[in-house]
N, C-alpha and C positions, 0 to 999 in steps of 0.2 A: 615720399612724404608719409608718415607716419600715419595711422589709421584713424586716431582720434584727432588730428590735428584737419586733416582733410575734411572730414565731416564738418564740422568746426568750420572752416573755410565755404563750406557747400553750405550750411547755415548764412553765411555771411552774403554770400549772393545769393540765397531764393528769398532772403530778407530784401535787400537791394530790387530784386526784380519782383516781386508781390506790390512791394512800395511802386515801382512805375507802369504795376496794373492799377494804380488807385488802391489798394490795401491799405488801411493803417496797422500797423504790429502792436498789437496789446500785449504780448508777454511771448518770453523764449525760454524755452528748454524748463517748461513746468512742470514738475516732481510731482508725482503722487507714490504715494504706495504701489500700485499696481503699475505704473511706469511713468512715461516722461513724453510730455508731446513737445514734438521740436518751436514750430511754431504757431501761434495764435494769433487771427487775424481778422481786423471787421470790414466792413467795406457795404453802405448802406444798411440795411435790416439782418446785413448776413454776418452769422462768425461760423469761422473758417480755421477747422485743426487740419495743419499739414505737417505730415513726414517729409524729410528731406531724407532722400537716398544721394549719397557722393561716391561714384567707382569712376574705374578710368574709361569703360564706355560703357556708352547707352543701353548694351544688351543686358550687361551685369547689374545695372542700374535695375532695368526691369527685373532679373531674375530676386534681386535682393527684398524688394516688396511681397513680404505674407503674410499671408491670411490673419495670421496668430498675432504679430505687430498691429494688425489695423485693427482687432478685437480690444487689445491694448488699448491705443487712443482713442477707443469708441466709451470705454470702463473710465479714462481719466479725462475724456472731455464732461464726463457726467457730473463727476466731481466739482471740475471748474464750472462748470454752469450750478451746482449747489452753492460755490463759494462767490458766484458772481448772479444775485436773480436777477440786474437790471437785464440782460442777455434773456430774459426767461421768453422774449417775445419775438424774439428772434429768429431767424432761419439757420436751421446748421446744414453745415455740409464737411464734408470728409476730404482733404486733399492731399497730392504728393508731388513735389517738385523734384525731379533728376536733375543732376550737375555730374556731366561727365568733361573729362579733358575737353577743351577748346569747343566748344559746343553752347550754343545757348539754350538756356536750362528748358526741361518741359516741365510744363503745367498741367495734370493730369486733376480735372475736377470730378467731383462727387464720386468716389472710388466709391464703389457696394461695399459693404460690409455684413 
């Protein structure tokens, strides 16, 4: 499968599976200048930016999260909390969901950054 389309697909289930932790999804694949957070997500007092990484297994998954991307969605989750203040009271946290082949996805919460 094609590389943009996978992703795309690994989007589609960590949306799917955030929704059956109790997430609601506020916004996907939100542009800014500086980059693009996959998904945006609240869930009580909390919003929650998460990467989705999609390879074919879970090591590559890991290896493909860094540093420099999570600096990314830290710069354009700031933005979104400019363009949205009711969020201004809110808890954030940094997440990453993996989607490898036949595998159910992990939930990696409050990555450091």
């Amino acid at each position: 499968m094609h590389t943009k389309y996978k992703g795309i697909l690994g989007e589609i289930i960590a949306t799917f599976y955030l929704r059956l932790k109790g997430f609601k999804i506020i916004e996907h694949r939100f542009k800014t200048y500086c980059g693009e957070i996959d998904i945006i997500a609240t869930k009580n007092d909390l919003v929650v930016f998460v990467e989705v990484k999609a390879r074919k297994t879970k090591d590559e998954c890991f290896i493909a999260i860094r540093d420099k991307q999570l600096k990314r969605i830290q710069r354009a989750s700031q933005i979104f909390l400019g363009y949205h203040p009711k969020f201004a009271n809110y808890f954030i946290r940094y997440d990453v969901v993996l989607i490898s082949d036949w595998a159910i996805p992990i939930h990696i919460e409050n990555i450091t950054i």
